[in-house]
N, C-alpha and C positions, 0 to 999 in steps of 0.2 A: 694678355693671357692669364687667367686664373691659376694660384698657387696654392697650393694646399702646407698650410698651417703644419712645419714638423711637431710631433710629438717629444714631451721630453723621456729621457731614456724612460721613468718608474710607468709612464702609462702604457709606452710601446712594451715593455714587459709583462704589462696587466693587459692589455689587448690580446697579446702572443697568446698567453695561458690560456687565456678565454677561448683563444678559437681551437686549442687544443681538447679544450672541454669539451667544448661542444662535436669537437669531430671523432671524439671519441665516441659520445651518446650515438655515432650513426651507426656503428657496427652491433647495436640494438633494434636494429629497426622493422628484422624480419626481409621477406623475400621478394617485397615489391618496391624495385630497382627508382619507378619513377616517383611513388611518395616517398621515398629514400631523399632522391636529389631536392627533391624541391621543401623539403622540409628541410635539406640542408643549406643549400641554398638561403632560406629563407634565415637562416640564422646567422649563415655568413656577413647576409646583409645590412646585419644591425651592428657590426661589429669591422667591417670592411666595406667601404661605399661601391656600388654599380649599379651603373643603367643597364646590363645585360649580363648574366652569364650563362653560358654553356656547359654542355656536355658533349667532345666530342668522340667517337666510336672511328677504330680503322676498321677499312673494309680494305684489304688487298691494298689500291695505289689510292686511297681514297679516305676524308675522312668524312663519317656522318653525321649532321647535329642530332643528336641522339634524345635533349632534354635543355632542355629553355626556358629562363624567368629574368623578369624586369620589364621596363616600362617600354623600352626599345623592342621587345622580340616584337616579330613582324609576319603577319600570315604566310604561311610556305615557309618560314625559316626549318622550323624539324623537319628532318627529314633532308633537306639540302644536304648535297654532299660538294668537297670542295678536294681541288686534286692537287695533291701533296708535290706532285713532279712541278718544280720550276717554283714554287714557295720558299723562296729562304727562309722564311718567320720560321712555319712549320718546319721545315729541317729543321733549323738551330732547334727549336723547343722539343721535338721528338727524342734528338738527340741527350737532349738537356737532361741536369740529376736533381733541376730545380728549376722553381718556379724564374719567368724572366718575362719583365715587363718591355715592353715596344714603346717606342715615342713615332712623333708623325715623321722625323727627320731620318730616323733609322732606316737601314737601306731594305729592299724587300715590299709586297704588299699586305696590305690588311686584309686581318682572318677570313672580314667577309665582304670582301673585293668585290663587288660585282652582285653580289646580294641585298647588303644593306647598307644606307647612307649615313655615313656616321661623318662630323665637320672632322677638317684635317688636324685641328687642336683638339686631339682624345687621348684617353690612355688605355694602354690592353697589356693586359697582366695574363701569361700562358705560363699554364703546369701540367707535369705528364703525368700520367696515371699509368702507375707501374705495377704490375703484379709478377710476382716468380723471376723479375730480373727482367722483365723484357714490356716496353709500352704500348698499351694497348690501346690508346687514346689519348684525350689535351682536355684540360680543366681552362675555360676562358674567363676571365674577365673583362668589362668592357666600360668605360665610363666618359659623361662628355665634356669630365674635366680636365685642364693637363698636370701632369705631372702626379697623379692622383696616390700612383703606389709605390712611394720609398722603397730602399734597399730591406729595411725594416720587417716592412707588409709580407715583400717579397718571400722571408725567410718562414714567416707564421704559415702565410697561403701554401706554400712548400709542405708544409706538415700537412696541413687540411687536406693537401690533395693527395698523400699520401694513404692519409685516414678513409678517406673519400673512395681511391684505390681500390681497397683491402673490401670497403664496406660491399661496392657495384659486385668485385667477384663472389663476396661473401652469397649475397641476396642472389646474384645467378647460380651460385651451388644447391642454396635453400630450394628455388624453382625447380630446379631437375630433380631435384631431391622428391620433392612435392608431387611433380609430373609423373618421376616413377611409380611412386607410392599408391599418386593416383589408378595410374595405367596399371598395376600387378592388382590394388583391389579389383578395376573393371575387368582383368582377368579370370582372377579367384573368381570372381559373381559368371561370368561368363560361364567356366568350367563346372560351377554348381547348376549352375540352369540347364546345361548340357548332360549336366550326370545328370539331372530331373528326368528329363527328357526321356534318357534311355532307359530311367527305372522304371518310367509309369509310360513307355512307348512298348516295354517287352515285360508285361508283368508276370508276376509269377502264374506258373501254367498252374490250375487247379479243380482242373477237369475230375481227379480222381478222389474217393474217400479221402485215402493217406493224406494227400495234400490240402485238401480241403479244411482236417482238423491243424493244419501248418499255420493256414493265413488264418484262421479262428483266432492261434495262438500271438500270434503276432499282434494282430488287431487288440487285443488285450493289454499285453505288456507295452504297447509302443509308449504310449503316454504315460507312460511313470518312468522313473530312475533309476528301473531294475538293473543289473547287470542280467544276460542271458551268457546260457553255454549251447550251442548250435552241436549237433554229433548229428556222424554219419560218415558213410564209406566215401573216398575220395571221389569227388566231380560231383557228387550228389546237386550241388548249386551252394553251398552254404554262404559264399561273398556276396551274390546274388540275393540271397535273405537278408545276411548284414546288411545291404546299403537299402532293402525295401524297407526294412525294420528303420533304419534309421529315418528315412524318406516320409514313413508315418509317423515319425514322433515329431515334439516342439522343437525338435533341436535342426531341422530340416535344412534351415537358414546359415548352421555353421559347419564347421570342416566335418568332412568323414576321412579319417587317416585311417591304412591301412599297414600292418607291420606282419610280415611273414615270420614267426617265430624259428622254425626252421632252416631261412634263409642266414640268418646275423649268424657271424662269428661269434664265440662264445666269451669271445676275449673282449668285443664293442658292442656287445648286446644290451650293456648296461647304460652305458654313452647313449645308442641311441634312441635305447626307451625314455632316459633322464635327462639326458643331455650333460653337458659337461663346460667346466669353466677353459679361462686360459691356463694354459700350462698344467692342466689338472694330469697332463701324463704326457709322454714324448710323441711328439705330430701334432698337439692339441694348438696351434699354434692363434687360434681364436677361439671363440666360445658357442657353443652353437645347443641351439633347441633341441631338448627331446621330441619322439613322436606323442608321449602325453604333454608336452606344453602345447604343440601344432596343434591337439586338438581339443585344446581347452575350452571349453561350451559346446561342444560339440562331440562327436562321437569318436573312439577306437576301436579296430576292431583286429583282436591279435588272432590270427591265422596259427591254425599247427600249434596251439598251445601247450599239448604235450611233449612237443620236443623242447620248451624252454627248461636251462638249465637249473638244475635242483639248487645249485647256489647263489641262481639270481634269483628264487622265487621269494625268498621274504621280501626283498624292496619291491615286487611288485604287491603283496600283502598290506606292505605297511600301504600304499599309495591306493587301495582300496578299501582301508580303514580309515588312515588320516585325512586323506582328500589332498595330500601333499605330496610332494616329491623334492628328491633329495639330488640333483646333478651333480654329476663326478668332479671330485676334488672343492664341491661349496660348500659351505659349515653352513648357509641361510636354507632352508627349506623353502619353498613356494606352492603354494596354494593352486591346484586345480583342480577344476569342474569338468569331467569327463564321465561320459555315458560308457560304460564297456560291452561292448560283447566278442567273447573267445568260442575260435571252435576249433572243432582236432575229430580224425576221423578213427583216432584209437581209443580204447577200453580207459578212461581216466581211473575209475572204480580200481580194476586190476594192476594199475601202477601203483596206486596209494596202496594198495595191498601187500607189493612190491619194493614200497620202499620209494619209488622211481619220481611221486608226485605229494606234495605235501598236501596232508589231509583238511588241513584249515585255509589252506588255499584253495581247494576243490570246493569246499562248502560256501566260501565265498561267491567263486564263479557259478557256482550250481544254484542260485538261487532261484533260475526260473528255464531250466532245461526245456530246449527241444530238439526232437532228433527228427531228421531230413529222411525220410521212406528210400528205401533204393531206386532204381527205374522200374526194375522188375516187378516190385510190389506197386506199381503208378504206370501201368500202360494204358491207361485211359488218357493221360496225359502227353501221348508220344504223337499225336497227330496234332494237338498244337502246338506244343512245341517245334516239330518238325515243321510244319507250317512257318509258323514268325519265327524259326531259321531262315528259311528259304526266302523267304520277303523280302529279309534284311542282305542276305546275301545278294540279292540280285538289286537292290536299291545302292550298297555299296559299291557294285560292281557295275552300275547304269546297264543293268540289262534286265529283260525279262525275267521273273523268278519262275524256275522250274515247277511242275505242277506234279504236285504228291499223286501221285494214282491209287488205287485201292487194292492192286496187289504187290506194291512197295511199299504199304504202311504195313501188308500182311506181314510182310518178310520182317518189317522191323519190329516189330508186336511178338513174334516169334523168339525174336533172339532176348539170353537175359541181359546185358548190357555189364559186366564187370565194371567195366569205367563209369556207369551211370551217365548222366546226361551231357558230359564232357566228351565222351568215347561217341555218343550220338552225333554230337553237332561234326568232330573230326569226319564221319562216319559222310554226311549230311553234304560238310564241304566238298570233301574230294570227289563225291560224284556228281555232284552239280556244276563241278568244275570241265568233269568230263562228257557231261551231258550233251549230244549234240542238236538234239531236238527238243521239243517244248517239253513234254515227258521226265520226270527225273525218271534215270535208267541208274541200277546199281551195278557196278563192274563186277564180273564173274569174281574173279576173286573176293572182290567182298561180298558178295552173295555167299558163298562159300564160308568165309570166316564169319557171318552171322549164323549160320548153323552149325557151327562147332562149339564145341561147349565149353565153356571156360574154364580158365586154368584153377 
């Protein structure tokens, strides 16, 4: 029977180091688990003799060769799986807090009993692979020498498969990591193609004069870097423009973030235009994006701009001057590329007059005004609109869409519409909802409340 030649103490020391080095270099290796192994493997090799090592994976009562190199592995080896119940080898080694070699006399069978023919003079060297305190798997060697791994080998291979360990979880966290990252971009793109979809499936109605010089305008400014300021009376459509406006321009490809100015508390309104660091204030317990980093290349569009408050408005100044932004509690500044457009359905003019809106903020936003016609002044536009309501309605709702008739568009042609084109569509639902026949029918009561005159 072949013996293998002891090492004296200084080279088993310089051997030890070496495989430490190198199992260190694995938790470099990035996220793909099986060039991980066989590149480690492969180095183990030069430094530790074997005709075969493995990689094996528990599955429940089961273990699975999961990854396999040397001259011995044999077709259908991966993928075999080998059952743990009635293996003493495997107990003792699962159990084990280190690497333990097997001889042929030792009691128990061989790792691969029944799979592969190895002669009864071999040696097999088993370490667990332990992550969090608990094993997850067996690290094999295998060799068709006897006696091949010292007490020595034993102690190094111990590390390695330690290192080894750490590296397999590492590289399956990177992957999920990766997977997600993946799966939230093919989200995002999903959700952008979808917004596409509904901008340019229900475009802006512009049936009418008024509206007509809207999309002019629009079409003009899309393709430059202008900031716009949108006005008009609530419901007017003006988010409806935002994301057309945006949809025309280069910037089509990246986020459209939307921030209600009047929604934010006046105490996190800063936070979450800027975002803010850790601990930059108490709850801050991570650090998190503003709505201008979210939408760096891409559009903003602040809703209710006149309710933002008078003492957040310089940082939003500075960050339409500078192209930067300052997150709560960071000394660094960072650099963003964002398209703005603000709207507000109040008098800004008569605030800054007031006192109530900084004037060199208003000139900022005002660089390329447009203001949204009411409904009243755009009933040309109320039949199709009222139309691609009802279409969408009924495609929503997998039913036929109710059919406008010509003295139901009267009736709504008639009334001024205060809400504007928001008050229509509620207006639009509810009777379509109560519709019994093909006919949109409008309920007495709202027949009635369309000819009363507004408050």
């Amino acid at each position: 029977m072949p013996m293998m030649k002891p090492k004296d103490p200084l080279e088993a020391a310089l051997t030890g180091a070496r495989i430490v080095e190198e199992a260190g270099a694995l938790l470099t290796l990035g996220d793909d688990p099986e060039a991980l192994v066989q590149r480690a493997f492969q180095r183990l090799g030069q430094l530790v003799p074997f005709d075969l090592a493995t990689v094996l994976l528990r599955e429940k009562e089961f273990l699975e060769v999961r990854y396999a190199l040397g001259p011995m592995v044999a077709p259908g080896l991966v993928g075999s799986r080998i059952a743990i119940h009635g293996n003493s080898r495997l107990l003792v080694a699962l159990k084990s807090r280190h690497a333990k070699s097997f001889e042929e006399d030792d009691p128990g069978e061989d790792t691969f009993h029944g799979i592969l023919d190895f002669p009864d003079s071999h040696s097999c060297l088993v370490a667990p692979l332990r992550a969090s305190g608990e094993v997850f798997g067996l690290m094999t060697l295998d060799a068709l020498v006897c006696r091949q791994y010292p007490e020595s080998v034993e102690r190094h291979v111990s590390t390695f498969a330690s290192l080894l360990a750490l590296a397999l979880k590492q590289a399956e966290h990177l992957k999920l990591l990766a997977d997600g990252r993946r799966r939230l971009a093919d989200e995002v793109e999903f959700l952008r193609t979808e917004s596409m979809k509904g901008v340019m499936a229900e475009p802006l109605r512009a049936d009418s004069p008024a509206m007509r010089v809207v999309v002019d305008q629009l079409q003009q400014v899309a393709p430059t870097h202008t900031a716009v300021l949108l006005s008009g009376e609530t419901g007017t459509g003006k988010e409806k423009v935002a994301q057309t406006l945006h949809h025309l321009s280069p910037r089509r490809d990246r986020p459209f973030i939307k921030v209600n100015c009047g929604a934010l508390p006046g105490s996190l309104i800063e936070s979450e235009l800027f975002g803010h660091v850790r601990g930059a204030f108490t709850g801050a317990n991570t650090a998190r994006k503003g709505r201008f980093e979210l939408a760096d290349g891409g559009t903003l569009f602040l809703d209710e701009i006149g309710e933002l408050p008078l003492e957040s408005q310089p940082r939003l100044l500075r960050v339409l001057q500078e192209k930067e932004i300052d997150p709560v509690g960071s000394e660094k500044p960072r650099k963003v590329d964002v398209r703005l457009i603000a709207a507000t359905h109040r008098n800004l003019v008569e605030m800054v007059q007031k006192g109530a809106f900084r004037e060199d903020l208003f000139y900022r936003l005002n660089v390329f005004p447009i203001h949204l016609p009411p409904l009243r002044d755009r009933t040309e536009d109320i039949r199709s609109l009222a139309t691609g309501f009802l279409e969408r309605f009924g495609k929503e709702n997998r039913r036929l869409a109710p059919r406008l008739t010509k003295e139901v568009l009267k009736q709504l042609e008639r009334y001024t519409w205060p809400g504007n084109v928001r008050e229509l569509f509620n207006v639009l639902e509810r009777s379509a909802i109560l519709t019994t026949g093909r006919d949109l029918r409008l309920e007495t009561m709202l027949v009635k409340q369309l000819y009363q005159k507004p408050p």
